[in-house]
C-alpha positions as CSV (number, residue, x, y, z in Angstrom):
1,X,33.3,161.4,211.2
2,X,32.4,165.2,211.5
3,X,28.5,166.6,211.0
4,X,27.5,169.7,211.0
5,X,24.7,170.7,213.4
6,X,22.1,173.6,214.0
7,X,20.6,173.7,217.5
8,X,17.7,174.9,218.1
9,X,16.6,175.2,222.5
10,X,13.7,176.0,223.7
11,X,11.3,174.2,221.0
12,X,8.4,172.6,222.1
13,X,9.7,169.0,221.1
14,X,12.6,167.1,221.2
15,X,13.6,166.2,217.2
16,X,16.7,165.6,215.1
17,X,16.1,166.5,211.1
18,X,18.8,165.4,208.1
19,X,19.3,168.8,206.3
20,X,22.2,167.5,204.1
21,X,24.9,164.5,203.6
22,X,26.7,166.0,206.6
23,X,24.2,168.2,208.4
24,X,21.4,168.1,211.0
25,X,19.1,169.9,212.3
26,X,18.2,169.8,216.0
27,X,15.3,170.6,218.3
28,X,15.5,170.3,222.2
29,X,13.1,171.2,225.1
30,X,16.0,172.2,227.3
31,X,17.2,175.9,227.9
32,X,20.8,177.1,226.3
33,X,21.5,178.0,229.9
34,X,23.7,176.0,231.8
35,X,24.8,173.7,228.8
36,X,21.4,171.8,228.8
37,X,20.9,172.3,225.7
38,X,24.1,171.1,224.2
39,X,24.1,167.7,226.4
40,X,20.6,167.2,225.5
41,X,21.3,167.5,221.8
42,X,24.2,164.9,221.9
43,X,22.3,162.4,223.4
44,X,19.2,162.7,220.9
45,X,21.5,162.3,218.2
46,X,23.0,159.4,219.3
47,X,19.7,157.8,219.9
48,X,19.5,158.9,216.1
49,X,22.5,157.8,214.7
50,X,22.3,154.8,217.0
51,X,25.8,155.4,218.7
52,X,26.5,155.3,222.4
53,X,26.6,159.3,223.3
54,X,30.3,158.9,224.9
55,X,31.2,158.6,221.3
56,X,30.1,162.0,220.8
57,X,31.3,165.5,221.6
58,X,31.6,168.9,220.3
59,X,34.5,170.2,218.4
60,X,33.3,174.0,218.1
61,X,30.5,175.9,218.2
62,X,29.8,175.7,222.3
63,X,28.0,178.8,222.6
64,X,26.6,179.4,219.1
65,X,23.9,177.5,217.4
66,X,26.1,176.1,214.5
67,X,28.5,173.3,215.7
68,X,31.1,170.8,214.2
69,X,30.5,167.4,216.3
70,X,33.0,164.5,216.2
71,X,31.2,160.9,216.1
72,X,34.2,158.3,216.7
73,X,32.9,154.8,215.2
């Protein structure tokens, strides 16, 4: 399954938000610098989506806030 996502670091809380069918929107504490942010927000939506967050990763979208994430069931 692929879901849209917009990141957003450096918020003051952690928090994952349904935008749409296929899109979210994403919070995280964490800095862009260093990929914290990114790790960070693939392991808040898994806690989510209640998947184990090795089922997740990014398909595109590394260093922009937009990204297409793969979920494998």
């Amino acid at each position: 399954m692929y879901l849209k996502l917009h990141l957003t670091p450096s918020a003051k809380r952690d928090l994952v938000t349904r935008v749409g069918a296929d899109k979210f929107a994403v919070q995280v504490k964490e800095k862009a610098a260093g990929n914290m942010a990114n790790k960070r927000a693939l392991n808040i939506l898994a806690e989510h989506l209640r998947v184990p967050p090795a089922n997740i990763r990014i398909m595109s979208g590394h260093h922009t806030p937009h990204k297409i994430v793969f979920i494998r069931q």
